[in-house]
DRENMAR-152880 format. One record per residue (C-alpha): x, y, z; residue in three letters. Coordinates in steps of 0.2 Angstrom, whole numbers. Layout:
DRENMAR-152880
@x X; y Y; z Z; r ALA
...
This chain:
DRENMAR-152880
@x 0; y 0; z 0; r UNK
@x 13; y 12; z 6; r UNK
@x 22; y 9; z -14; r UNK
@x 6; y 11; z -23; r UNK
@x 3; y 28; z -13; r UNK
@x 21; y 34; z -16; r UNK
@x 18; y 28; z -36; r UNK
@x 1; y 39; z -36; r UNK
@x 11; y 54; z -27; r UNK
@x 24; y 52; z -42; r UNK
@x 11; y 53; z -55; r UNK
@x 4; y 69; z -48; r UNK
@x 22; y 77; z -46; r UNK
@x 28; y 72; z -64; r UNK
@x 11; y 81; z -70; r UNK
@x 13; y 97; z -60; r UNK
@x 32; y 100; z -54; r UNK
@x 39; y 100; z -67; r UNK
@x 42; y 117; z -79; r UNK
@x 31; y 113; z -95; r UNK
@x 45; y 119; z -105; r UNK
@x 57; y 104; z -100; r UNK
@x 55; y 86; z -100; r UNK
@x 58; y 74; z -84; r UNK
@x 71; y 61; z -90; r UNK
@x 74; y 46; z -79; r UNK
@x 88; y 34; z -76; r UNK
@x 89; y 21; z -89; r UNK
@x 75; y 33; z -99; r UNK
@x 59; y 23; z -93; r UNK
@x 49; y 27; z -78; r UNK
@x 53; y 17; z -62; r UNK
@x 40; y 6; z -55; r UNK
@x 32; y 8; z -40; r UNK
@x 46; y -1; z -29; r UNK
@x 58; y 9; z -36; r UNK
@x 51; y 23; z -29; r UNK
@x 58; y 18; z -11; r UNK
@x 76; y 19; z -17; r UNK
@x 80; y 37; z -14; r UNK
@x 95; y 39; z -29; r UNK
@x 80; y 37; z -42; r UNK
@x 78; y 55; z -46; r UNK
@x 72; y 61; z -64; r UNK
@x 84; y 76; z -72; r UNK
@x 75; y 91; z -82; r UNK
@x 79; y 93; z -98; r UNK
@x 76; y 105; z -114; r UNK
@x 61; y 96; z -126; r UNK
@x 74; y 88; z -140; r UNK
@x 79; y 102; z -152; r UNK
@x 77; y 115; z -145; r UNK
@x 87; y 131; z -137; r UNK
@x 89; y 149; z -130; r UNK
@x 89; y 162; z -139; r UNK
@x 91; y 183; z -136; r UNK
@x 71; y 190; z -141; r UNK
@x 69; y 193; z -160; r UNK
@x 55; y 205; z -153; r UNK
@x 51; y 214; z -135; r UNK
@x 36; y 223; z -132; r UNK
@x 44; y 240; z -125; r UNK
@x 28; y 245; z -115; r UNK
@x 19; y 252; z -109; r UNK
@x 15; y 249; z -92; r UNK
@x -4; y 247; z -92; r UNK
@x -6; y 247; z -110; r UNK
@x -12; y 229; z -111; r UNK
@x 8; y 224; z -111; r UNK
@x 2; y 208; z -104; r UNK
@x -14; y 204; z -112; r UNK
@x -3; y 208; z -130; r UNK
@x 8; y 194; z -124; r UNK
@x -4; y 181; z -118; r UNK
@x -12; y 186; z -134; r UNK
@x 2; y 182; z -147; r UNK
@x 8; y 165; z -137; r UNK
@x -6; y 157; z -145; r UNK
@x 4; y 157; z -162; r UNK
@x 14; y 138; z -164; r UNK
@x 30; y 149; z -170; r UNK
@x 31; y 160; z -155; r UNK
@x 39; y 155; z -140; r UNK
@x 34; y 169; z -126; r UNK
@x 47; y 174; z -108; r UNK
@x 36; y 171; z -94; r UNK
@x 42; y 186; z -84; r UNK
@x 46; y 203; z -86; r UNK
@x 65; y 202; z -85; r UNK
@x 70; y 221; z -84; r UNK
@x 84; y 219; z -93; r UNK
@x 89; y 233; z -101; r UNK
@x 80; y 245; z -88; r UNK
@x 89; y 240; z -72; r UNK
@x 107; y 241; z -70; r UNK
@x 108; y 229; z -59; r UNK
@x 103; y 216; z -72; r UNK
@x 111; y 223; z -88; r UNK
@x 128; y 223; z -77; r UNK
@x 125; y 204; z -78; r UNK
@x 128; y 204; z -96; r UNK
@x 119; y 196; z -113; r UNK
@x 123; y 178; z -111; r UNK
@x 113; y 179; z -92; r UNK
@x 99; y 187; z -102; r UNK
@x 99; y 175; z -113; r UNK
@x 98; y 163; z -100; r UNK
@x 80; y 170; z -94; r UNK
@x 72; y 167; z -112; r UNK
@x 63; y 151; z -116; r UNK
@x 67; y 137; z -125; r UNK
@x 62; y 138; z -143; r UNK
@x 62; y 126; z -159; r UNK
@x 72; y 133; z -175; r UNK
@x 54; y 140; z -182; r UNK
@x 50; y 148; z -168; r UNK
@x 53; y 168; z -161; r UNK
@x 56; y 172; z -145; r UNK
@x 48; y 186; z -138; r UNK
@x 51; y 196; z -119; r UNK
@x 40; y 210; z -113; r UNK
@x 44; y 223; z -101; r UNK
@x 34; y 237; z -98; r UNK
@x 47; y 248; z -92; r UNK
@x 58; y 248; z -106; r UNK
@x 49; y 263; z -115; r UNK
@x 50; y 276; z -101; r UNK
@x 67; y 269; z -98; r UNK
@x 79; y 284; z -104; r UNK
@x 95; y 270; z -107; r UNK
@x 85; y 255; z -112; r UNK
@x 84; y 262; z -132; r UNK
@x 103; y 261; z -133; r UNK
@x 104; y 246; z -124; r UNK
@x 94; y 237; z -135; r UNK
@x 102; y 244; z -151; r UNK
@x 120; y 237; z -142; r UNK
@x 112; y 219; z -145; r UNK
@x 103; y 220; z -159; r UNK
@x 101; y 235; z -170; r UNK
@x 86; y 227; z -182; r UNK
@x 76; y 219; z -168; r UNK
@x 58; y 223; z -172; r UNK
@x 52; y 233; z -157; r UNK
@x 30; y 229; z -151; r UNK
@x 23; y 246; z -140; r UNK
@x 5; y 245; z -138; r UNK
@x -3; y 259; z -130; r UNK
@x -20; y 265; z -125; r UNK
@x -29; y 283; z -121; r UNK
@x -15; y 293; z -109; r UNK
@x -27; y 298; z -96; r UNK
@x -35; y 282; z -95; r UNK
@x -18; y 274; z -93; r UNK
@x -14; y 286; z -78; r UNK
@x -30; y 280; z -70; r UNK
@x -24; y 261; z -72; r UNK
@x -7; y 267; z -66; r UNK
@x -14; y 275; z -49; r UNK
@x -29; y 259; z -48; r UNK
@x -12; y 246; z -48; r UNK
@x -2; y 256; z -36; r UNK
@x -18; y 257; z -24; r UNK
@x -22; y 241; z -24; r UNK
@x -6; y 234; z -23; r UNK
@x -4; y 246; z -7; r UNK
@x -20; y 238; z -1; r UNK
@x -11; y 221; z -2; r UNK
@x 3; y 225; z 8; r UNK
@x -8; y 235; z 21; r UNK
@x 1; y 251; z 16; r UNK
@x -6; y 268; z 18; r UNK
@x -17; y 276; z 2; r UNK
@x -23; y 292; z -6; r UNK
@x -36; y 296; z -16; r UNK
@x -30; y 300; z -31; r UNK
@x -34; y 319; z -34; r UNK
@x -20; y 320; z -21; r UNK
@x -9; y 312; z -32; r UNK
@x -14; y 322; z -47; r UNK
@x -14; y 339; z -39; r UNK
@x -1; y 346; z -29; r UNK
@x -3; y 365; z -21; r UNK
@x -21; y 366; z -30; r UNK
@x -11; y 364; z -49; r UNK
@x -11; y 349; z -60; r UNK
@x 5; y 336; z -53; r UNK
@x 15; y 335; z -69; r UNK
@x 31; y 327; z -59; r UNK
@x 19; y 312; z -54; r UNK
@x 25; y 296; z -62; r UNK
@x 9; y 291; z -67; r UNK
@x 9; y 305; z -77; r UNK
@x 26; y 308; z -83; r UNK
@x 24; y 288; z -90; r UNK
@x 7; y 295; z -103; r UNK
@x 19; y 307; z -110; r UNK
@x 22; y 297; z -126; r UNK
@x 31; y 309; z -137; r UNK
@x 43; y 313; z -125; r UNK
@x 48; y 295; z -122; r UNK
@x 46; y 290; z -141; r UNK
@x 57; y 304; z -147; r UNK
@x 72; y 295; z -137; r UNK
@x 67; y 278; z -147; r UNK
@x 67; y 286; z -164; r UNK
@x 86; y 292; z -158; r UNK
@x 91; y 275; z -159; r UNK
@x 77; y 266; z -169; r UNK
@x 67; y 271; z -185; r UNK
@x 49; y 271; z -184; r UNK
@x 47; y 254; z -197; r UNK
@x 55; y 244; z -183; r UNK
@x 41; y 249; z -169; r UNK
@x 25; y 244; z -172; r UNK
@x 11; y 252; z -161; r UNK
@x -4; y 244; z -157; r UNK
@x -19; y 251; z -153; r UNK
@x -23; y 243; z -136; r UNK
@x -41; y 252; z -133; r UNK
@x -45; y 241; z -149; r UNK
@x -35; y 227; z -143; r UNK
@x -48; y 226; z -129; r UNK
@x -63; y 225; z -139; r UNK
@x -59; y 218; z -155; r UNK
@x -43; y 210; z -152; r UNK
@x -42; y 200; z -170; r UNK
@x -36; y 213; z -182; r UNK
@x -24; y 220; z -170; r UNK
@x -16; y 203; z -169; r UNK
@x -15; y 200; z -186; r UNK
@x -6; y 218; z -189; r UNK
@x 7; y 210; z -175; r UNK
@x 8; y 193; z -187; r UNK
@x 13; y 205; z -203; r UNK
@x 23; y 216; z -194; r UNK
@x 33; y 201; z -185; r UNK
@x 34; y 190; z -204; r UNK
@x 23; y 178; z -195; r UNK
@x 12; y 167; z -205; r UNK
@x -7; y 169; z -200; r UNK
@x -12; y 158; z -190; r UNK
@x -20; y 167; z -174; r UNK
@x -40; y 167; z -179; r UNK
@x -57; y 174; z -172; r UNK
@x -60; y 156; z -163; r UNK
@x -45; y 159; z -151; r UNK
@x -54; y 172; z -141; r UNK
@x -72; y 172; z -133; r UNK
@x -80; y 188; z -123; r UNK
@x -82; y 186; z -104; r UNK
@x -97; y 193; z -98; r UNK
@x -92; y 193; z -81; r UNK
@x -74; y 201; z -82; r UNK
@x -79; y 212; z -96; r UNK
@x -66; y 207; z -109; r UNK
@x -61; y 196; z -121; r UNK
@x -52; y 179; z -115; r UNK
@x -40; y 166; z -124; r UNK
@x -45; y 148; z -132; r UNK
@x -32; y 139; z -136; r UNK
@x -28; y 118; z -140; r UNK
@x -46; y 114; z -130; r UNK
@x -40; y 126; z -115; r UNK
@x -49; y 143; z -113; r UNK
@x -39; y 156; z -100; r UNK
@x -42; y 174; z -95; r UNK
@x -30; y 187; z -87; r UNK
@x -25; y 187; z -71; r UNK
@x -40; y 195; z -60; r UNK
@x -27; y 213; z -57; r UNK
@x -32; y 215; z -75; r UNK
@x -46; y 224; z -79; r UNK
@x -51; y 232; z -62; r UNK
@x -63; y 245; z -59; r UNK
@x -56; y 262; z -60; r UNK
@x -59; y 274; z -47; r UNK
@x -71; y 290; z -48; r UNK
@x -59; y 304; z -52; r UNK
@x -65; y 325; z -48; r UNK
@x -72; y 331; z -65; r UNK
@x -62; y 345; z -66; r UNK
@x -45; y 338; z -60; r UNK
@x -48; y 326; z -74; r UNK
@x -53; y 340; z -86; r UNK
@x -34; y 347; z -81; r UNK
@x -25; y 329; z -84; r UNK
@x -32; y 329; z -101; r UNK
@x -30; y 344; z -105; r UNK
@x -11; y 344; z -103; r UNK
@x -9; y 326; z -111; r UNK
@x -17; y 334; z -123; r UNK
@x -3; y 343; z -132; r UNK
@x 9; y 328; z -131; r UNK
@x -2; y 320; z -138; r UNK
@x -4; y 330; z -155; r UNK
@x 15; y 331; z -152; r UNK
@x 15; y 311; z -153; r UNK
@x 3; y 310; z -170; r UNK
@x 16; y 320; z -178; r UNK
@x 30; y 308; z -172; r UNK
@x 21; y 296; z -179; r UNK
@x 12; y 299; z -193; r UNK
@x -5; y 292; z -186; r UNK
@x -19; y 297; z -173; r UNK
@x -28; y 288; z -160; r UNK
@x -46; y 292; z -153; r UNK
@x -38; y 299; z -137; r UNK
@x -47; y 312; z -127; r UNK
């Protein structure tokens, strides 16, 4: 008895331990029978699936943080040739980690087959004022992803993250009028604020990249018809189409659209897509009124406009 419940505890660690992008390979290459599981040197190794590797990203979505960075990711996964990084690795934004050089980044990638891209995203990389050079050091014709939504809707999103997150941690909050106003005028020094101010951050891009390597996607449409602004990705990337209108359905009860993929359906983690808070009519009249000019200021960097506020 004792054997058969350590054999059943086996099966239930080989199906959830082990990191789906590597493979348990035991001694001898067969799987022990249930006696052997009482000799303690029968361990499995973990191992790359056959043929594959590690490569430095062919793309990174540069931002921006709450733009729909991770719903863009999630998103573009469902494509067989595109192998997505599972975690923001901050890279090029923090010193700390660029100090550790390419081949460590390269090391945080996953593995991929020889059709396959690899693709990192971190959100920080496009307010990052070294992160544009950093990039052009590795690789000067990487095709860059930056999806952004509405500016004032983002700083809402911004503050709604921070608060909750505050929440979490049992730290102090504020509303967020006294974030956005300081001494009874608008806050421009607010983070949240200074991350909306897209032709400021994109004009240090352009210094380094030219505008056919960044492709911008809408992510307001991403929300709500999330097909067409995939398939711009799939063109943009050389990909050939194979993302299609059954690979998303619309939750009712979240609000947005969800992934169905292989039999499996998934939504975003339940941080996306929270509530914003109420926000003072006229501080908000002010927040849009100063993003305002950037954002004509971005259109002409850009060539194209969005339905922004």
């Amino acid at each position: 008895m004792a054997n058969l419940l350590s054999y059943v505890l086996f099966l239930v660690l080989r199906t959830y331990a082990a990191p789906p992008e590597y493979i348990q390979v035991w001694p001898g290459g067969s799987t022990p029978a249930p006696g052997d599981l009482d000799n303690e040197t029968v361990t499995p190794s973990l191992v790359p699936p056959p043929g594959t590797s590690k490569h430095k990203p062919h793309s990174i979505i540069i931002g921006v943080r709450k733009g729909g960075t991770r719903a863009l990711l999630e998103m573009l996964d469902i494509h067989p040739e595109v192998a997505a990084a599972a975690t923001e690795v901050h890279f090029f934004d923090w010193d700390e980690n660029y100090a550790k050089g390419f081949e460590w980044y390269r090391e945080q990638m996953p593995y991929s087959y020889p059709n396959q891209i690899t693709v990192e995203k971190t959100p920080g990389y496009f307010t990052s004022p070294v992160a544009p050079a950093r990039i052009h050091a590795m690789n000067s014709s990487i095709r860059l992803l930056l999806i952004l939504r509405d500016p004032t809707e983002r700083v809402i999103s911004d503050y709604t993250q921070v608060f909750f997150n505050r929440l979490e941690n049992h730290k102090p909050v504020q509303a967020i009028e006294n974030m956005l106003v300081k001494n009874g005028a608008l806050n421009t020094r607010y983070k949240a604020i200074q991350r909306s101010l897209y032709d400021v951050h994109m004009r240090n891009w352009l210094q380094h990249f030219p505008l056919e390597q960044i492709h911008i996607v809408d992510g307001d449409t991403l929300i709500h018809d999330p097909l067409p602004e995939l398939q711009r990705v799939e063109r943009f990337l050389d990909l050939p189409p194979r993302i299609v209108a059954s690979n998303f359905y619309f939750n009712q009860t979240k609000g947005f659209y969800c992934i169905r993929n292989d039999g499996h359906e998934r939504c975003l983690h339940e941080s996306k897509g929270r509530p914003h808070p109420p926000v003072n009519s006229t501080v908000l009249r002010q927040l849009r009124l100063y993003l305002r000019q950037h954002n004509r200021n971005f259109y002409r960097l850009i060539g194209r406009t969005f339905n922004w506020q």
